[in-house]
Structures are given as structure tokens and as C-alpha cells.
mmCIF file of the N, C-alpha and C atoms, coordinates in Angstrom:
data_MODEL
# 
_entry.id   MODEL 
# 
loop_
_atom_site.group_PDB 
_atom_site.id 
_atom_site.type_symbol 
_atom_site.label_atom_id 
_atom_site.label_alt_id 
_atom_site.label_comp_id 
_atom_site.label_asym_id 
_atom_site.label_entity_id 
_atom_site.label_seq_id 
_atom_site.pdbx_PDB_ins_code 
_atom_site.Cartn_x 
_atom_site.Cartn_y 
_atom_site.Cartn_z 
_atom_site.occupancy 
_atom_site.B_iso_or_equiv 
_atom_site.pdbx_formal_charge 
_atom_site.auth_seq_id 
_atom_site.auth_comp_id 
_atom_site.auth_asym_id 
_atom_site.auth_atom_id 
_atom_site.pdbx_PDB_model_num 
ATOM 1   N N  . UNK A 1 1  ? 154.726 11.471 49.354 1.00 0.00 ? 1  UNK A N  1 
ATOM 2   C CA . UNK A 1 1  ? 155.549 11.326 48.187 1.00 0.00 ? 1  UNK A CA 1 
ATOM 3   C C  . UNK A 1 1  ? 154.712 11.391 46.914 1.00 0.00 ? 1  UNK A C  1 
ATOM 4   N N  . UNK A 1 2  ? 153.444 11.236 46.896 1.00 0.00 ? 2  UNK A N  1 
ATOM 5   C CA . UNK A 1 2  ? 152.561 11.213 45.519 1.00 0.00 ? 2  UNK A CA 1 
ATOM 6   C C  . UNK A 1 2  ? 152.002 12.355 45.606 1.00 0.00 ? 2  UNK A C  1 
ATOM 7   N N  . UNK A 1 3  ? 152.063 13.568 46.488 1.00 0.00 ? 3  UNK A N  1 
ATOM 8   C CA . UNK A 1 3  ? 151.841 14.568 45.940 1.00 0.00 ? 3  UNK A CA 1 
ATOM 9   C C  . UNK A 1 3  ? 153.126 15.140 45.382 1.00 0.00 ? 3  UNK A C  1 
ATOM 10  N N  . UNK A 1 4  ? 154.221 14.417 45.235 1.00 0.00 ? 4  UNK A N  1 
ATOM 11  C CA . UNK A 1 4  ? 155.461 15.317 44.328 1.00 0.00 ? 4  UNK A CA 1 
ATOM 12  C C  . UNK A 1 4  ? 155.012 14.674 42.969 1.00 0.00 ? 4  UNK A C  1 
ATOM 13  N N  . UNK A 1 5  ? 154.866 13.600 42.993 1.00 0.00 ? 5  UNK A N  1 
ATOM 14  C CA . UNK A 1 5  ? 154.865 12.398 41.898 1.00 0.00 ? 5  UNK A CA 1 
ATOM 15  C C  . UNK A 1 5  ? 154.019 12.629 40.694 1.00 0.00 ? 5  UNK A C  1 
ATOM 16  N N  . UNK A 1 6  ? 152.643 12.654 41.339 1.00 0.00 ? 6  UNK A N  1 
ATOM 17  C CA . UNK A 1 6  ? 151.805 12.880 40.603 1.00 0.00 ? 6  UNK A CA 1 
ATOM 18  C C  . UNK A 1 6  ? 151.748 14.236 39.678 1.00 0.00 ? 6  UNK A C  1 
ATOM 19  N N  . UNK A 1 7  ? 151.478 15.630 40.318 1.00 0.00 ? 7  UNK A N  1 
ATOM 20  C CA . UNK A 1 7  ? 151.472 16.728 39.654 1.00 0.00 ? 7  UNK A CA 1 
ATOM 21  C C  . UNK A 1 7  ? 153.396 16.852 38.954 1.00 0.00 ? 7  UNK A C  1 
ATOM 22  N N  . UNK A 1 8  ? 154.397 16.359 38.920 1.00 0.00 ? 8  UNK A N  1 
ATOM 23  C CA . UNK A 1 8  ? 155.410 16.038 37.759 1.00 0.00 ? 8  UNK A CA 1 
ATOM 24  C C  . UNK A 1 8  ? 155.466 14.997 36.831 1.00 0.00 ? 8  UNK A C  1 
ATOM 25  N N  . UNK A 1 9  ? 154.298 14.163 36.751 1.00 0.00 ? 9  UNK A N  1 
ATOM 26  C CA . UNK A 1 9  ? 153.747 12.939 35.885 1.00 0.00 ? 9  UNK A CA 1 
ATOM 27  C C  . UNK A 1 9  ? 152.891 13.926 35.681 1.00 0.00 ? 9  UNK A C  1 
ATOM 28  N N  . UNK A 1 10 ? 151.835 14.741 35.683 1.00 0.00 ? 10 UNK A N  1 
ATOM 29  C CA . UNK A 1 10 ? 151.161 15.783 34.535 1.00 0.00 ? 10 UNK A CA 1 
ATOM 30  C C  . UNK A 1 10 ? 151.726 16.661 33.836 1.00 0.00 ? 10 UNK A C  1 
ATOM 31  N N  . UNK A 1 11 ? 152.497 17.645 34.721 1.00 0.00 ? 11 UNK A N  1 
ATOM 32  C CA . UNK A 1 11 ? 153.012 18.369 33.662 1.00 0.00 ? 11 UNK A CA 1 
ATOM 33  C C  . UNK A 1 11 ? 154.510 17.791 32.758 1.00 0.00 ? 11 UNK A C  1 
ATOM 34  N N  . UNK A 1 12 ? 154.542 16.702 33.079 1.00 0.00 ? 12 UNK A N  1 
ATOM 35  C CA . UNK A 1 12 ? 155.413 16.319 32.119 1.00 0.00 ? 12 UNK A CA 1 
ATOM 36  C C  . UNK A 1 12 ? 154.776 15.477 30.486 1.00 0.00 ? 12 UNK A C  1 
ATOM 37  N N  . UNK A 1 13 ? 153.105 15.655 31.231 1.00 0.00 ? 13 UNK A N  1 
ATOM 38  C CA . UNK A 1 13 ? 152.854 14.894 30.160 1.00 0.00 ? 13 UNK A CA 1 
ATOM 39  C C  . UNK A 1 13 ? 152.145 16.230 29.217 1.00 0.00 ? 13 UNK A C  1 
ATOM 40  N N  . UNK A 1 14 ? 152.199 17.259 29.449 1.00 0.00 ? 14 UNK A N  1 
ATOM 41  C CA . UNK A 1 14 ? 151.528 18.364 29.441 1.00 0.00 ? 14 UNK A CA 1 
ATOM 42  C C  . UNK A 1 14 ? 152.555 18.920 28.388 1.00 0.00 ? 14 UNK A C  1 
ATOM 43  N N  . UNK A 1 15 ? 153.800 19.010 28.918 1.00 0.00 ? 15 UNK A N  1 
ATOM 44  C CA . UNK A 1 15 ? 155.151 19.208 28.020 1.00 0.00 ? 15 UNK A CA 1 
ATOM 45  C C  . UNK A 1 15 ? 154.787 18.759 26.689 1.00 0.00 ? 15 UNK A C  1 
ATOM 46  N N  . UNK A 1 16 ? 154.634 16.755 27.285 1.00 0.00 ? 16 UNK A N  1 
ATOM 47  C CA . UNK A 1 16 ? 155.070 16.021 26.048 1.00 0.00 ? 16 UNK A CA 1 
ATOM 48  C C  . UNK A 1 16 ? 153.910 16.639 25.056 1.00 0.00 ? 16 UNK A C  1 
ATOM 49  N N  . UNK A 1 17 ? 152.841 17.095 25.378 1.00 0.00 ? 17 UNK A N  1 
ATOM 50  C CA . UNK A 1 17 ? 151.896 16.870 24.141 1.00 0.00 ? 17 UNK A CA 1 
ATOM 51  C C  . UNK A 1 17 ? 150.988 17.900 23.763 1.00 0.00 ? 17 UNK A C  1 
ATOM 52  N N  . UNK A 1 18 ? 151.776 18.680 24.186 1.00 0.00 ? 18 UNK A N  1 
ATOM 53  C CA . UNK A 1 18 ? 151.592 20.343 24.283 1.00 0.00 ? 18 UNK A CA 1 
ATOM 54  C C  . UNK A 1 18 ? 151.208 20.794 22.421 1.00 0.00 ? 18 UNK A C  1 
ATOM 55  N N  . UNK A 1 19 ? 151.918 19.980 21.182 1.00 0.00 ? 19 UNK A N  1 
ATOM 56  C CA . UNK A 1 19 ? 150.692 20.382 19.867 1.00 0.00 ? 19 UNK A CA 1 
ATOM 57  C C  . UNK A 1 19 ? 150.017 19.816 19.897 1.00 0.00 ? 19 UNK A C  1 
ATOM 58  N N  . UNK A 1 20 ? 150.004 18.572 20.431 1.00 0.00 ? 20 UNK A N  1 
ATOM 59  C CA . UNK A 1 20 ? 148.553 18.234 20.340 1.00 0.00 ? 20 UNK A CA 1 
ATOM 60  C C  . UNK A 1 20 ? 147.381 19.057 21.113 1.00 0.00 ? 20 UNK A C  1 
ATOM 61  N N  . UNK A 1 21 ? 147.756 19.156 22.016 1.00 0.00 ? 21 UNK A N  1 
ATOM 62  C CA . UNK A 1 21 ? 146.468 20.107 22.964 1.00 0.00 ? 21 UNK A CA 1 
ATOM 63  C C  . UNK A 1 21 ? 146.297 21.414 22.203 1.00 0.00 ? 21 UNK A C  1 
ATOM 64  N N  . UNK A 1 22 ? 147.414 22.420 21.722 1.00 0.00 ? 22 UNK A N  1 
ATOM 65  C CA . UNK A 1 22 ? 147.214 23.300 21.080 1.00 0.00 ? 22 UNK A CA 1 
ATOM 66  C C  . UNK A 1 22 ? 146.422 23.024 19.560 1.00 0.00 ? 22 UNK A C  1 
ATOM 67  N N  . UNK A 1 23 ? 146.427 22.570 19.055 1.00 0.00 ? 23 UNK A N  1 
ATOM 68  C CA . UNK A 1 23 ? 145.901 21.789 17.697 1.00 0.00 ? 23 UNK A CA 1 
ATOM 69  C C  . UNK A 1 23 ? 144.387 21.722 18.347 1.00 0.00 ? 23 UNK A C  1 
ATOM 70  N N  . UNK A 1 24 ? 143.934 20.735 19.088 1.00 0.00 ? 24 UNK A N  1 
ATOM 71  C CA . UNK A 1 24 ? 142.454 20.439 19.626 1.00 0.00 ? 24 UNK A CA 1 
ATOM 72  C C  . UNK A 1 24 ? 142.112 21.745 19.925 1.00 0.00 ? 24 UNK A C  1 
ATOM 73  N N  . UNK A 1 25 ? 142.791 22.600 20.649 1.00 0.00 ? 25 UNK A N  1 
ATOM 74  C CA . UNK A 1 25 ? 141.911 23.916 20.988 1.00 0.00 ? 25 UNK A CA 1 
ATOM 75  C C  . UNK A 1 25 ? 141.619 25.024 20.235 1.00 0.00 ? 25 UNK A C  1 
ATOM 76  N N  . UNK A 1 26 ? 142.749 24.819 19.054 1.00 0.00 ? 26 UNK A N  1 
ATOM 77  C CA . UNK A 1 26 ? 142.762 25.744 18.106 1.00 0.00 ? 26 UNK A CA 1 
ATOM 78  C C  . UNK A 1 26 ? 141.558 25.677 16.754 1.00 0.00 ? 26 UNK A C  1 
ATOM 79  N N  . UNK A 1 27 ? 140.937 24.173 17.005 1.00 0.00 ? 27 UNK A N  1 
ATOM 80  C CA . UNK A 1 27 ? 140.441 23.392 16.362 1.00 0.00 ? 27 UNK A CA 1 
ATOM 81  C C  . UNK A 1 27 ? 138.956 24.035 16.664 1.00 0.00 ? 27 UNK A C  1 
ATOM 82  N N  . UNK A 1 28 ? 138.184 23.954 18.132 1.00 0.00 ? 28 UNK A N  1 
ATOM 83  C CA . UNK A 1 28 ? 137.720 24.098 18.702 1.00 0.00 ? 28 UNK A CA 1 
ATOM 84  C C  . UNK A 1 28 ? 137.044 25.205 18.829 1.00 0.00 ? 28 UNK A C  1 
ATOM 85  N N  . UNK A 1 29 ? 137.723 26.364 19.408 1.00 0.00 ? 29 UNK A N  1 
ATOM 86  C CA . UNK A 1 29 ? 137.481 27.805 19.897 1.00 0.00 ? 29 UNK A CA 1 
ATOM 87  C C  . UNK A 1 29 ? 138.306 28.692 18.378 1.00 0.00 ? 29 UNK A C  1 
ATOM 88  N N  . UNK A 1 30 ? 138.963 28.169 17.506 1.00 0.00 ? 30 UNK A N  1 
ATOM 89  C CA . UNK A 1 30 ? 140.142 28.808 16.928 1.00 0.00 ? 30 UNK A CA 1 
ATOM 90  C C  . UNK A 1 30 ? 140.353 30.217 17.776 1.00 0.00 ? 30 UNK A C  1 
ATOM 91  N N  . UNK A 1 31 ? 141.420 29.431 18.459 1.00 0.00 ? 31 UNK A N  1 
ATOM 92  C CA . UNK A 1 31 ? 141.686 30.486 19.084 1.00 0.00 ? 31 UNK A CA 1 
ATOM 93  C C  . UNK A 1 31 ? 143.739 29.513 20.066 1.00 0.00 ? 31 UNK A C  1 
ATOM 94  N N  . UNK A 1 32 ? 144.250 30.534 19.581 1.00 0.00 ? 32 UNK A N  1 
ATOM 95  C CA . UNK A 1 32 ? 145.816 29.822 20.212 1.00 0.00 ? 32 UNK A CA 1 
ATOM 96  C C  . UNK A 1 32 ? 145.653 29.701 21.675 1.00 0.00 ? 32 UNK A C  1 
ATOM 97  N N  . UNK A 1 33 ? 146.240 28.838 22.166 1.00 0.00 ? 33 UNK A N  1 
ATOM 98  C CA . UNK A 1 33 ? 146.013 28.996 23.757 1.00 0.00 ? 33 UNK A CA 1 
ATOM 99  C C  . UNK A 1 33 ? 147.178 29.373 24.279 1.00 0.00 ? 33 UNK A C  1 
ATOM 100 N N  . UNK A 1 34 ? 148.182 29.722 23.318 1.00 0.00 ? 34 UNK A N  1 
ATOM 101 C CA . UNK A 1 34 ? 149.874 30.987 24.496 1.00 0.00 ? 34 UNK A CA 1 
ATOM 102 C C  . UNK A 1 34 ? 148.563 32.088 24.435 1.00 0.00 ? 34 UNK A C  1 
ATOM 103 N N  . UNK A 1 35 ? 148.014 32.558 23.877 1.00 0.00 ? 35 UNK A N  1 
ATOM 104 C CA . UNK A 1 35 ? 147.302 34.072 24.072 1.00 0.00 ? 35 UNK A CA 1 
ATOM 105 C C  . UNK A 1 35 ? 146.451 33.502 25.429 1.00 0.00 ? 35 UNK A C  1 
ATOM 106 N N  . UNK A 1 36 ? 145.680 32.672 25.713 1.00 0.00 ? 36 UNK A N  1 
ATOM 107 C CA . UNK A 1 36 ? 144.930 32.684 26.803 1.00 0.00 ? 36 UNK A CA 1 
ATOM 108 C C  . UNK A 1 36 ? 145.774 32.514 28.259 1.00 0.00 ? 36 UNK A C  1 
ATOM 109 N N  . UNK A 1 37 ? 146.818 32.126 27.832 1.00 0.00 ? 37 UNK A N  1 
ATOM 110 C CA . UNK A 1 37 ? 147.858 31.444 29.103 1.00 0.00 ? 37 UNK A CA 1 
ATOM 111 C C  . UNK A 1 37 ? 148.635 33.434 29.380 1.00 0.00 ? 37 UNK A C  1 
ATOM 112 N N  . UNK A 1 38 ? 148.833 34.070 28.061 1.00 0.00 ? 38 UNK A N  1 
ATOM 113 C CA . UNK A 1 38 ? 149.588 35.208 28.390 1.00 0.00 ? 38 UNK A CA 1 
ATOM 114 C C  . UNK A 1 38 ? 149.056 35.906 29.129 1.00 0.00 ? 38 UNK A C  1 
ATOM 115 N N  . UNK A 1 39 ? 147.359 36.074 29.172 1.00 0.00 ? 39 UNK A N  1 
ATOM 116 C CA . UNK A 1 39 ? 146.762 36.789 29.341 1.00 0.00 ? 39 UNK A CA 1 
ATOM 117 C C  . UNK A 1 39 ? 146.389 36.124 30.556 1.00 0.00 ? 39 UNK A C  1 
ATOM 118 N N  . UNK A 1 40 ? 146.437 35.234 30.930 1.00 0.00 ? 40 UNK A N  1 
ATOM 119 C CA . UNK A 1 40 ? 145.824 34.479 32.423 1.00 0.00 ? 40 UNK A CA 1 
ATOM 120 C C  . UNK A 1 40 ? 147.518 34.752 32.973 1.00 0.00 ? 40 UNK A C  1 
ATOM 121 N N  . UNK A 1 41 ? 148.416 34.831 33.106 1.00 0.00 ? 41 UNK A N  1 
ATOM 122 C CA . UNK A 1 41 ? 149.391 34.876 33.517 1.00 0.00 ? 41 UNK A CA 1 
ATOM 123 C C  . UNK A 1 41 ? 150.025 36.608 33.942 1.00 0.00 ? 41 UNK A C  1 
ATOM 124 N N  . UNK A 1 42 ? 149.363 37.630 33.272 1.00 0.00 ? 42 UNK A N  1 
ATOM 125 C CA . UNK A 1 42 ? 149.194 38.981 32.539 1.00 0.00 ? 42 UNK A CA 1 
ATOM 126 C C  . UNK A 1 42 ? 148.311 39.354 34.310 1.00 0.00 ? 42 UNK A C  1 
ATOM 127 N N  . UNK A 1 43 ? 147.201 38.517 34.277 1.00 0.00 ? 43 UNK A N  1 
ATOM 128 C CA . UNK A 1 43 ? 146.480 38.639 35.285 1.00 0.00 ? 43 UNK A CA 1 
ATOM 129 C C  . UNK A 1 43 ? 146.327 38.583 36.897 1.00 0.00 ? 43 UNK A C  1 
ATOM 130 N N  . UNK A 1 44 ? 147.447 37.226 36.843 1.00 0.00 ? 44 UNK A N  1 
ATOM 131 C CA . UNK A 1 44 ? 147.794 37.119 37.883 1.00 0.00 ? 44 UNK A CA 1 
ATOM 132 C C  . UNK A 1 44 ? 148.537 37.624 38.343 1.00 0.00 ? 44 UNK A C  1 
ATOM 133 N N  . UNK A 1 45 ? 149.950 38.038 37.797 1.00 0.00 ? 45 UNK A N  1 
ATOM 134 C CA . UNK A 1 45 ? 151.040 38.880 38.045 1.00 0.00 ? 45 UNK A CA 1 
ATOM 135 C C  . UNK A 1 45 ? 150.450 40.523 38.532 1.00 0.00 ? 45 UNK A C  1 
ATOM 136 N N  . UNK A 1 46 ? 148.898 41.046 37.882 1.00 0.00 ? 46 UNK A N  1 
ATOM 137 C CA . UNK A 1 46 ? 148.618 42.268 38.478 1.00 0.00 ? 46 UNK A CA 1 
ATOM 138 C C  . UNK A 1 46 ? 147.801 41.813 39.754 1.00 0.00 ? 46 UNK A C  1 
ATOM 139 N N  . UNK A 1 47 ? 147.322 40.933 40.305 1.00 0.00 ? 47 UNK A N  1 
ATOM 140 C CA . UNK A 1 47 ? 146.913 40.439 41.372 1.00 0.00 ? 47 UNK A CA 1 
ATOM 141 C C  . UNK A 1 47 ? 147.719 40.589 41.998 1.00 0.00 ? 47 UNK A C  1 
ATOM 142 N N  . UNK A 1 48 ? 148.838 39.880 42.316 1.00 0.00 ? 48 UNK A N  1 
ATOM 143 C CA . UNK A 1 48 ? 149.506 39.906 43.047 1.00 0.00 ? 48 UNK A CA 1 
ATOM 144 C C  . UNK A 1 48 ? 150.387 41.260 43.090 1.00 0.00 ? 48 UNK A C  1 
ATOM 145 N N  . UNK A 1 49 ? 150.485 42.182 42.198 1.00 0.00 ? 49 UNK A N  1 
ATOM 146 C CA . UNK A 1 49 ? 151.458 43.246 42.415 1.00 0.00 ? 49 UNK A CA 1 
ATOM 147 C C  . UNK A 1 49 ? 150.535 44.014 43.496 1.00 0.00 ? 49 UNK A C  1 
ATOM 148 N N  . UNK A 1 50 ? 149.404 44.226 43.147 1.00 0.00 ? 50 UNK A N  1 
ATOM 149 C CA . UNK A 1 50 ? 148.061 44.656 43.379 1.00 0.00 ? 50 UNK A CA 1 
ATOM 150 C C  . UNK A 1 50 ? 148.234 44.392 45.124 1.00 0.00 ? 50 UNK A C  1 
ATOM 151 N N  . UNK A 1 51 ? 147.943 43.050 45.200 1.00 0.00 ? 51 UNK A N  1 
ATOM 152 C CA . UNK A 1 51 ? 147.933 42.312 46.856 1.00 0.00 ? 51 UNK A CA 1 
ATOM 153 C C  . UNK A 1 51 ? 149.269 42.728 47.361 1.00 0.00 ? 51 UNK A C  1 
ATOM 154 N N  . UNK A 1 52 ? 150.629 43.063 47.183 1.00 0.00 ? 52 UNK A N  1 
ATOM 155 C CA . UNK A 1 52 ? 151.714 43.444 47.642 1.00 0.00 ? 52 UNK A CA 1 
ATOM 156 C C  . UNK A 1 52 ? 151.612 45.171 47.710 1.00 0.00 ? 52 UNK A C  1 
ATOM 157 N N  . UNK A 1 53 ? 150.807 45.749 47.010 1.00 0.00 ? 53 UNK A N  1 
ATOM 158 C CA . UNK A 1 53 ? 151.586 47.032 47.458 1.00 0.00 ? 53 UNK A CA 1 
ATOM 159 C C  . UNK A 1 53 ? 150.147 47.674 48.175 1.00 0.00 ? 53 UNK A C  1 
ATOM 160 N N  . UNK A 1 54 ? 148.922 46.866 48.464 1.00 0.00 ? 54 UNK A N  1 
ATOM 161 C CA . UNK A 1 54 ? 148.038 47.598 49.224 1.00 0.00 ? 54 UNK A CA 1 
ATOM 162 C C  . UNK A 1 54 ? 148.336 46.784 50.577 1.00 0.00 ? 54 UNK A C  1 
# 
């Protein structure tokens, strides 16, 4: 039961505080992190199209 528990107690806290994290990273790297998530997401989706049609 705490592996349901736990990883929906992160990303809910992930939700909640999602400018703040964007703010620190932007702070940081200046750099937005939807562009790193589009592009990590961009990536995986050709992985896997990739792994399905060979």
C-alpha cells in the first residue's frame, strides 16, 4: 500500500509547488524547465516509437 501512497504524496506535492521549483531553476541554470521536460518527453516518445516498430 506505500508504494501507491508514497509516489501520489510526491507528485502531489510536485503539483502543489511547481513555481516554486520553476522559479529556483530558472534562477539557477536560467533556463525554463517545460523546455527540458518537452524535450525529455520529445525523447522518450521516439524511444519508444523507435522500440515498437524495430
Amino acid at each position: 500500500m506505500l508504494k501507491f501512497i508514497i509516489p501520489a504524496v510526491v507528485i502531489f506535492l510536485i503539483v502543489l509547488f511547481w513555481e516554486k521549483i520553476n522559479a529556483v531553476i530558472f534562477k539557477k541554470f536560467n533556463l525554463k524547465i517545460n523546455y527540458i521536460i518537452i524535450f525529455m518527453l520529445l525523447i522518450i516518445l521516439g524511444i519508444i516509437i523507435a522500440l515498437l516498430y524495430f
